[in-house]
Structures are given as structure tokens and as C-alpha cells.
N, C-alpha and C positions, 0 to 999 in steps of 0.2 A: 432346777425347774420349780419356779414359785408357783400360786396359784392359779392350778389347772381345771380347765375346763375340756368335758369330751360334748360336741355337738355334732348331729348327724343334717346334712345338706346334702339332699342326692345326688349323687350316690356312692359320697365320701362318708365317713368320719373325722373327725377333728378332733384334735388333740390343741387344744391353745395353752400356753404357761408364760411365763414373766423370767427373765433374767436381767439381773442387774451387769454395768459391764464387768465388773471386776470377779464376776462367778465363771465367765469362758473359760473353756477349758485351754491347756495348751496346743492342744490337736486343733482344733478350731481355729484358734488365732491362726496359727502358722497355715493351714490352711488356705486365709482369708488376705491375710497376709494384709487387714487391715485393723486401725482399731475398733475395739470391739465397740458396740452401742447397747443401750439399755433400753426394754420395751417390751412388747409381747411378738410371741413367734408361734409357730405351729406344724403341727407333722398331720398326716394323710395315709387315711390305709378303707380298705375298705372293709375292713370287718371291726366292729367297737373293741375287740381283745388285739388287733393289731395284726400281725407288726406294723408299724408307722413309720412313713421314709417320710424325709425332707422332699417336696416338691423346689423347693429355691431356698439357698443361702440368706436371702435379703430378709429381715424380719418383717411381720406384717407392719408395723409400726416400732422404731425403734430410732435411737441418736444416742447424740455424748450425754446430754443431758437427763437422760432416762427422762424425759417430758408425759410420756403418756406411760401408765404402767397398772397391771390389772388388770389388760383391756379383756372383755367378753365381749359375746357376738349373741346379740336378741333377735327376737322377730317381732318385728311391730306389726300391729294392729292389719296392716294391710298382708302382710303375710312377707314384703320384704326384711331382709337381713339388713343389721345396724351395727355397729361398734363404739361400745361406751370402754371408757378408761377411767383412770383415776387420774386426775392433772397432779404429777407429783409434781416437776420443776418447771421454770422457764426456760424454755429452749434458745432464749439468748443473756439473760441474764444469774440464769441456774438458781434462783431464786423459789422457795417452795413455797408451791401454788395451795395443795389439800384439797383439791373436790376433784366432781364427775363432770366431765366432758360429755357436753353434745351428745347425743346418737348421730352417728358419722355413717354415712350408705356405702354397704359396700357390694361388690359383684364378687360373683363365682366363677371364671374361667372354667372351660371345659378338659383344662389338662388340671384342675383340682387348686390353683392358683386363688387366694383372697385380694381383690384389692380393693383398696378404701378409698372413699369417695370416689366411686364409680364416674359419678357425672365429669369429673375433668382428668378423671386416665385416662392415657391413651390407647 
């Protein structure tokens, strides 16, 4: 678990961190029983000391390419949530990128769920 961040969204906590894929563990993979991706992920508890469970396996942002990595969640000026990253690679040419990505919108699900770019989830 790379660089983590705890942010409070009512009336969760957040735990976000960064793994690369080749840091999974073996219980995970064989879990997943896919390969693994690189990216930021996150756990859910309601007290900031935890304990923290996985709401979903699926990272909030993640792939082969570790493309977005670092990500954090802000709040912009209007009081909505954002997720900025770091462009490490290209996501189809794996090719390394070096800067900040966008502020990308995201929403909060009521079972504790982040998902990004709100506007074209479904």
C-alpha cells in the first residue's frame, strides 16, 4: 500500500493507497483469479482508526498499465469531490506520461462505493 490517503465523505472514511500490479499478494490474485492492475484502490470503515473492509474488489481506478497512479480525492471550490492522479503510463502504449491528470468527478454511492466520472456511470 503506497501513498495513502484517509478522507472523510459522510458518513464513511476513506482509506485510498496506490499499488502497483506486481505488489498483489498471492491470496488476491487467486482470489480474483484475474491479472492483477495497477492504480489506486480503497477501503471503507466508519470510524478513521478503522477497521476498514473492501466495499468491491474492482480498484477505483486501475489497469495493466498502471496509467493513473497516486490518485487523491479533493473537493473543489463548489464543495463537490474530484480525483486527480498522476499520468504515469499510457494505457495503450505504456509509454511514460509524468504529470497530473484532470480533476475527474466523482460520486459517492450510498452502500460507500466511489465511482469516477459520475456523469457517464451508470
Amino acid at each position: 500500500m503506497e501513498v495513502p490517503q484517509l478522507v472523510y465523505i459522510k458518513p464513511y472514511y476513506y482509506l485510498l493507497f496506490s499499488v502497483p500490479p506486481e505488489h498483489h499478494s498471492a491470496a488476491r490474485q487467486a482470489r480474483l483469479e484475474t491479472p492483477p492492475v495497477g492504480g489506486t484502490h480503497y477501503l471503507v470503515s466508519e470510524n478513521p482508526l478503522g477497521p476498514f473492509r473492501y466495499v468491491t474488489d474492482a480498484f477505483m481506478v486501475g489497469d495493466s498499465m498502471t496509467a493513473l497512479y497516486s490518485g487523491k480525492l479533493i473537493q473543489a471550490a463548489d464543495a463537490s469531490w474530484q480525483f486527480m492522479a498522476f499520468r504515469n503510463n499510457d494505457p495503450v502504449s505504456g509509454h511514460f506520461i509524468g504529470d497530473l491528470a484532470d480533476p475527474i468527478p466523482v460520486a459517492v454511492r450510498a452502500d460507500g462505493r466511489i465511482i469516477i466520472n459520475a456523469a457517464t456511470s451508470p
